[in-house]
VOGU-3710 file (C-alpha; in Angstrom, 3 decimals, decimal comma):
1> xxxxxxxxxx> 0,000/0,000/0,000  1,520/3,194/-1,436  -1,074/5,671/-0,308  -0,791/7,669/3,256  -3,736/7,546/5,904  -4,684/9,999/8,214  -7,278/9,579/10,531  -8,261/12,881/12,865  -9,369/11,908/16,308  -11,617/14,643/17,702
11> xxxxxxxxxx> -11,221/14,875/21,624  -12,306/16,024/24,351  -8,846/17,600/25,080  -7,959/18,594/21,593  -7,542/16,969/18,016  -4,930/13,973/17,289  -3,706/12,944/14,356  -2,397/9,498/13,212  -0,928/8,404/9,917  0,434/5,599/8,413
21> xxxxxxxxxx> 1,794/4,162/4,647  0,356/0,544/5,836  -2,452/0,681/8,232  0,126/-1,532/10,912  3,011/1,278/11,674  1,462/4,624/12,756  2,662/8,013/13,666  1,390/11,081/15,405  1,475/14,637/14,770  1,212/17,186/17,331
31> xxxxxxxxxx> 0,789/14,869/19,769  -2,250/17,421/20,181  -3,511/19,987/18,811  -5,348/22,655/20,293  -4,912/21,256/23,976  -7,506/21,467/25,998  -9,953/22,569/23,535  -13,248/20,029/22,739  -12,647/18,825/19,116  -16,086/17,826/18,493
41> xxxxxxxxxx> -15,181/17,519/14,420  -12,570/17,437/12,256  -12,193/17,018/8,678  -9,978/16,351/5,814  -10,591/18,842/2,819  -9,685/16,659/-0,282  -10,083/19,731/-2,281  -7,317/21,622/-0,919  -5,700/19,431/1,443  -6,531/21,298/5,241
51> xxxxxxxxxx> -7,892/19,959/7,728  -10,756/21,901/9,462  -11,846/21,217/13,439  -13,972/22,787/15,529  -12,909/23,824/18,756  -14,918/24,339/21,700  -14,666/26,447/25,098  -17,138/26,108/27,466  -15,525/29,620/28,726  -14,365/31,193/25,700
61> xxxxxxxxxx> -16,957/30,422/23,154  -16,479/28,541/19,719  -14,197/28,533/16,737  -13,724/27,147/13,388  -9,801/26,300/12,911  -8,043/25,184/10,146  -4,585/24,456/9,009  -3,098/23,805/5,489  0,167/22,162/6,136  -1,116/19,513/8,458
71> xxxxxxxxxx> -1,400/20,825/11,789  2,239/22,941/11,125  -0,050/25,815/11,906  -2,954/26,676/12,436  -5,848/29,805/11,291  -8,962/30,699/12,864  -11,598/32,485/11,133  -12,005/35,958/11,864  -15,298/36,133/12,063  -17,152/32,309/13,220
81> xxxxxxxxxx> -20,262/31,227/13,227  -22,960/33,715/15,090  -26,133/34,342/15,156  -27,990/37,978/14,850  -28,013/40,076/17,584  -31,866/40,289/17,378  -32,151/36,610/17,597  -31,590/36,300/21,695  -29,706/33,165/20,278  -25,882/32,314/21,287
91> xxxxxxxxxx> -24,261/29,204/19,484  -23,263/27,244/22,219  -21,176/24,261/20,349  -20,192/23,737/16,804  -20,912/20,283/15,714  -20,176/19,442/12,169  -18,059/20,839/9,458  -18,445/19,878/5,723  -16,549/20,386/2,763  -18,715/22,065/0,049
101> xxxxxxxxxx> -19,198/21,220/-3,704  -15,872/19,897/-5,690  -16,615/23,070/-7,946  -17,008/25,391/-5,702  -13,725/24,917/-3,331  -14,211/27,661/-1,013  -17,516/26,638/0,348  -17,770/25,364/3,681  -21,323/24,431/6,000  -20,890/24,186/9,751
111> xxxxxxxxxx> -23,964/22,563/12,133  -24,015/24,072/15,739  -26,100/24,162/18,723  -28,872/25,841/19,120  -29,730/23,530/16,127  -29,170/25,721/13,224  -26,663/25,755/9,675  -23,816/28,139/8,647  -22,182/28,516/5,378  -19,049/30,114/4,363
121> xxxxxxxxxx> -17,809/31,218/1,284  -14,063/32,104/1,611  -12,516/28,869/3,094  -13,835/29,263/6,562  -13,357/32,823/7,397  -16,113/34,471/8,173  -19,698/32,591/8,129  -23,572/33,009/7,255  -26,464/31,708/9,049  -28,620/29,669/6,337
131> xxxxxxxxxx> -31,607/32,045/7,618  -34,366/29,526/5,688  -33,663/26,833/8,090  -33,520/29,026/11,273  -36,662/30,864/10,407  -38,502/27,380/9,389  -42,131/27,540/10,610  -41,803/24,249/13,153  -38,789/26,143/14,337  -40,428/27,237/17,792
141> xxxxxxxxxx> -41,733/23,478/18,522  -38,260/22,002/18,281  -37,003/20,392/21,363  -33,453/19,187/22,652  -32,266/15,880/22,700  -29,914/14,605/25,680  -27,388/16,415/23,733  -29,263/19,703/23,166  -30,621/21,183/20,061  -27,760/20,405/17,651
151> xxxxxxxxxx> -27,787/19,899/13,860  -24,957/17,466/13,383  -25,253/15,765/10,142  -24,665/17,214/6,628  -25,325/15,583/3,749  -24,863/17,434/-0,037  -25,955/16,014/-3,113  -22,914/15,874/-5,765  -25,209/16,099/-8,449  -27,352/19,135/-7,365
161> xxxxxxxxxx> -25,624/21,786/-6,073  -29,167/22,957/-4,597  -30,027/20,045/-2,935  -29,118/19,128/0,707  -29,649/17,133/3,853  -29,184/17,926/7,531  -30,228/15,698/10,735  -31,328/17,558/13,883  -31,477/15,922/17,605  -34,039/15,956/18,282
171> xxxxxxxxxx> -36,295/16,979/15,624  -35,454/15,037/12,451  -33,840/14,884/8,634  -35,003/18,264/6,845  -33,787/18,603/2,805  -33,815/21,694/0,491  -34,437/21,755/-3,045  -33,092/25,617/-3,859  -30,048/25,917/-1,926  -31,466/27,003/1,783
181> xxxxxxxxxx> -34,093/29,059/0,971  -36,792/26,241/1,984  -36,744/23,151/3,680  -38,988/20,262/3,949  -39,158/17,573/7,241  -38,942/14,470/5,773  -39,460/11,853/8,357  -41,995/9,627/7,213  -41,752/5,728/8,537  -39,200/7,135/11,405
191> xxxxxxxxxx> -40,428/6,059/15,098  -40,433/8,837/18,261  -41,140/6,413/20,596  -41,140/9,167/23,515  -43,553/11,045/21,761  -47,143/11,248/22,221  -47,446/10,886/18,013  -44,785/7,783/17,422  -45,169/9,024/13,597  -45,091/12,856/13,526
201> xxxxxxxxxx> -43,767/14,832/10,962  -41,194/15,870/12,741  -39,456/15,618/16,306  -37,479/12,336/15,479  -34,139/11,866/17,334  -32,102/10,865/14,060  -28,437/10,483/15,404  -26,629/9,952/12,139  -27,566/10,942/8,651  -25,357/9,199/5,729
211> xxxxxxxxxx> -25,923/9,551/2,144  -24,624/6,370/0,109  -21,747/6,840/-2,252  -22,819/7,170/-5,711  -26,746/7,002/-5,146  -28,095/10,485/-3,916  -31,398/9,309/-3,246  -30,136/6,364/-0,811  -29,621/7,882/2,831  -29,323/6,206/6,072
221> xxxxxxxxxx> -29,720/6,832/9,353  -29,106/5,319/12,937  -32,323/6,674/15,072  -32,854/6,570/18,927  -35,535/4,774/17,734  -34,294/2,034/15,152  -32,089/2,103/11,914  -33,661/3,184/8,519  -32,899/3,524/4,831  -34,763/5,706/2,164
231> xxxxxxxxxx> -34,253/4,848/-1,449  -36,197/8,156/-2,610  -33,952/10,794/-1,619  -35,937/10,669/2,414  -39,331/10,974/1,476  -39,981/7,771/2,971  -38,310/5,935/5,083  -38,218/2,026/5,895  -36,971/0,583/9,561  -33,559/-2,232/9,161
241> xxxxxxxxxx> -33,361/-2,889/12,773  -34,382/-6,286/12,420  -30,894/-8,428/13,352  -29,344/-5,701/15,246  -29,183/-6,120/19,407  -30,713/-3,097/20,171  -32,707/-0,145/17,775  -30,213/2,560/20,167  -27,010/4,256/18,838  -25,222/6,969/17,087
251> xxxxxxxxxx> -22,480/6,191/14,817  -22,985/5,020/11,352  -20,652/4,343/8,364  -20,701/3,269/4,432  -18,271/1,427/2,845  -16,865/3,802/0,161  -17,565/1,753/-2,976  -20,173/-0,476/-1,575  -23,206/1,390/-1,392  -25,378/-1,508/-0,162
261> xxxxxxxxxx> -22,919/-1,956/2,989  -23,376/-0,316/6,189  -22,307/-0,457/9,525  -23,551/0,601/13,158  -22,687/0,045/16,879  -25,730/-0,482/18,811  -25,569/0,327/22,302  -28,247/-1,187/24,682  -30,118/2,359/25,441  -30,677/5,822/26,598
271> xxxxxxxxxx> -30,503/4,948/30,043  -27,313/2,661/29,867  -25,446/3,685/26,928  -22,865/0,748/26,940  -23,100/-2,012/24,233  -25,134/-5,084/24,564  -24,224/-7,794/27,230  -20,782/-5,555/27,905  -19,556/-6,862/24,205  -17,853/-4,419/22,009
281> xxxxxxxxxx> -19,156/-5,350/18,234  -19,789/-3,513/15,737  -22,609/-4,817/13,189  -22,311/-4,612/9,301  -24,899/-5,084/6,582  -23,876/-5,952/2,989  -27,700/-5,760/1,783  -28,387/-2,090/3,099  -29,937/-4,054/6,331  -31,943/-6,922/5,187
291> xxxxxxxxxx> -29,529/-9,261/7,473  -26,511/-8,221/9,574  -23,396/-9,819/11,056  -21,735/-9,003/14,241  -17,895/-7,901/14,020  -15,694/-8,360/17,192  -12,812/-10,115/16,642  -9,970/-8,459/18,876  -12,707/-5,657/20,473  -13,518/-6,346/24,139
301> xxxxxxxxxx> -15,904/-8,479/24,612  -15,942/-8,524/28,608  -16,888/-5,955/30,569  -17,109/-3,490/27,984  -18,611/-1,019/29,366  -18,347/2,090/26,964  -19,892/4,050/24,409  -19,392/5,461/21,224  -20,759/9,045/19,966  -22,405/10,053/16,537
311> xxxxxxxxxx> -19,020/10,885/15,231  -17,047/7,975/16,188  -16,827/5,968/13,516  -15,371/6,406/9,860  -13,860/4,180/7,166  -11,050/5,227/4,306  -11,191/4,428/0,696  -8,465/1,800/0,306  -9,495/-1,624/-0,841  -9,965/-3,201/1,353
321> xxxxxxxxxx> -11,493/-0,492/3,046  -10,158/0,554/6,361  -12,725/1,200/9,555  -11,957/3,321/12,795  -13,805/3,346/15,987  -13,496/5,991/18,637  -14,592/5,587/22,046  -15,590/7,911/24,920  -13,383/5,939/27,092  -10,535/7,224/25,004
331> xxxxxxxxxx> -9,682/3,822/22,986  -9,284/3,861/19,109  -9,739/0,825/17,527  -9,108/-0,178/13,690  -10,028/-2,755/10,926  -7,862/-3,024/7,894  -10,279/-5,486/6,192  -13,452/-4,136/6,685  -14,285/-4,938/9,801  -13,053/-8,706/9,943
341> xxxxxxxxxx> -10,489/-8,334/12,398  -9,682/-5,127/14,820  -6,744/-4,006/16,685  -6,501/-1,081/19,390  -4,560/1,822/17,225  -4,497/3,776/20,481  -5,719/3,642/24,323  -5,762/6,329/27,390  -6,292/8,739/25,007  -9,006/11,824/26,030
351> xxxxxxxxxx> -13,125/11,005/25,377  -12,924/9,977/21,828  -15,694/12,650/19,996  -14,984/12,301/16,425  -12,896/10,061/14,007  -12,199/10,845/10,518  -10,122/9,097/8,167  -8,527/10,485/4,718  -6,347/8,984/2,026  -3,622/11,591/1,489
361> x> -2,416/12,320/-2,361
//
C-alpha cells in the first residue's frame, strides 16, 4: 500500500492525528492539537488538502480552525459562526463541518447548537447563518435531545448543487431543493417512541444521517428509535433494525464503494449507553440491512462497558477499506479489512468525539 492515511481523532482535550503508509506502523502529529480545547469535528478537505476542526470552550466560546500544512499551523476564522443580535440566540457548540461542492472549493457548511446551519464562502473565514432553516415555521416546537438542540449531520448532493440534507437531535432529517431558501421535514416511517405521536412529521431523534456513495437518493440513518434507509432521496423511510441487538445508537458508516454496505454500533439504550451484554461489536450489513453480522474479533468483549458518539466511527477508501472506531473511554480501535479483524490503534487517550479518516495524495 503506497497511499498515506490519516485519521483525525476529535477529543475532548484537543484533536490527534495518526498516519500511516500501511495501516500496521502509525505516527502522530502534534501529539495534540489545540490542547484542551473540545474537538467535536474534524475534517480532511480533499479539495485543498486542510484539515478543518472545531474547537470548543465552554468559557471562551467557539471557533472554526483550520490548518493547510497539516497541523504545522494553524488559522482561525475571523469572524465564526454567530447568530444575529436580534435573535436572543448564542451558538453554544459547533458540531459538524463539511466540505462544500468539488466546484465550488471555497464553500464550507458548519452545524451548531442551538440547532441551526452556517455557510461560508471564503474557506472558513467568516460565516452566514442559512436564515431559511432558522426561520422554518416548526422552528419554535423544536425540542433538545440529551445532547441539546444540535444539527450534526450534513449531507450534499454531488449532483445538485441545490439540494441538501441535515439531521437535527431531536427533531429530524429536513432537505432543500433551492439551496437554503426552503426546507422540507422528511421523516416519514421514522419512530419517536417518547412522543405522544410515534409518527409525527417531525421531532425524530435521528443520530446519524449518511448519504450512500454514488446514489443520492439512498440515505441512512441510525435513530434513537431504530435504523432506517430511504431509497427516494428521504421521502420515505423504511426501519432495518431487524438483526441488530438493540434499535439505540449513534455512529454510522458506508463502505466507500459499496453502497449496499453499512455499519452501526448499537448500544443497549438511553438509560445505559454501553453495548449489549458488555460486548464491544460492531454490526455490518452488505444488503443495506436486510440481514446483519456481528464484528468483534480483537474488540472487548468482557466488561465493555463504553460508548461510542455520533461521530465515532469512519472508514477510508483503500481496498480493502479501512474502519476506525473511537470511544468515549478514550480507545481507538481499527479494521484493515473491513471490519473482519480489529486491533486497538491507540488507548488512554481523552473522550474519543470524532474520528475521521482520509487517504492523502
Amino acid at each position: 500500500m503506497s497511499n498515506k492515511i490519516a485519521v483525525l481523532v476529535g477529543t475532548k482535550k484537543g484533536l490527534i492525528v495518526f498516519t500511516s503508509n500501511d495501516r500496521q506502523h502509525w505516527e502522530t502529529s502534534g501529539p495534540m492539537h489545540h490542547r484542551g480545547l473540545e474537538v467535536n469535528h474534524a475534517v480532511y478537505d480533499q479539495r485543498n488538502g486542510a484539515i478543518y476542526a472545531t474547537a470548543n470552550d465552554a468559557w471562551f466560546g467557539s471557533r472554526i480552525v483550520w490548518s493547510k500544512d497539516f497541523g504545522e499551523s494553524w488559522e482561525e476564522a475571523t469572524e465564526n459562526p454567530k447568530f444575529s443580535p436580534d435573535s436572543g440566540l448564542t451558538v453554544e457548540r459547533l458540531w459538524h463541518i463539511e466540505p462544500g461542492p468539488k466546484d465550488a472549493p471555497d464553500v464550507l457548511y458548519a452545524g451548531v447548537a442551538p440547532a441551526a446551519l452556517f455557510r461560508s464562502e471564503d474557506a472558513g473565514r467568516t460565516w452566514q447563518e442559512v436564515t431559511g432553516l432558522s426561520q422554518h415555521p416548526s422552528r419554535e416546537q423544536w425540542q433538545p435531545g440529551a445532547g441539546g438542540l444540535c444539527l450534526h449531520s450534513i449531507q450534499l448532493d454531488p449532483g445538485n448543487d441545490q439540494r441538501m440534507f441535515v439531521g437535527i437531535s431531536a427533531v429530524g432529517v429536513f432537505r432543500t431543493d433551492d439551496g437554503g431558501e426552503s426546507w422540507l421535514p422528511l421523516n416519514k416511517g421514522v419512530r419517536a417512541e417518547f412522543q405522544p405521536d410515534r409518527y409525527p412529521e417531525f421531532g425524530q431523534c435521528v443520530h446519524k444521517l449518511l448519504m450512500a456513495p454514488g446514489d443520492p437518493s439512498r440515505l441512512f440513518q441510525q435513530n434513537h428509535c431504530g435504523i432506517y434507509r430511504s431509497g427516494d432521496a428521504a421521502e420515505t423511510w423504511e426501519e432495518i433494525t431487524t438483526g441488530v441487538p438493540s434499535d439505540f445508537g449513534f455512529p454510522l458508516a458506508i463502505h466507500p464503494s459499496k453502497p449496499e454496505t453499512i455499519y452501526t454500533v448499537p448500544l443497549q439504550g438511553a438509560e445505559f449507553r454501553c453495548p449489549p451484554d458488555g460486548k464491544l461489536s460492531v454490526y455490518r450489513s452488505s444488503d443495506s440491512g436486510s440481514t446483519w453480522e456481528a464484528l468483534s474479533r480483537g474488540l472487548p468483549q468482557e466488561n465493555a462497558f463504553m460508548g461510542t458518539y455520533r461521530e465515532g466511527l469512519a472508514m477510508d477508501s483503500l481496498e480493502p477499506a479501512g474502519i476506525y472506531l473511537g470511544t468515549n473511554t478514550g480507545k481507538l480501535f481499527f479494521s484493515a479489512d473491513e471490519g473482519e479483524n480489529w486491533q486497538e490503534l491507540a488507548g488512554d487517550l481523552p473522550p474519543v468525539y470524532s474520528v475521521e479518516a482520509a487517504v492523502l495524495s
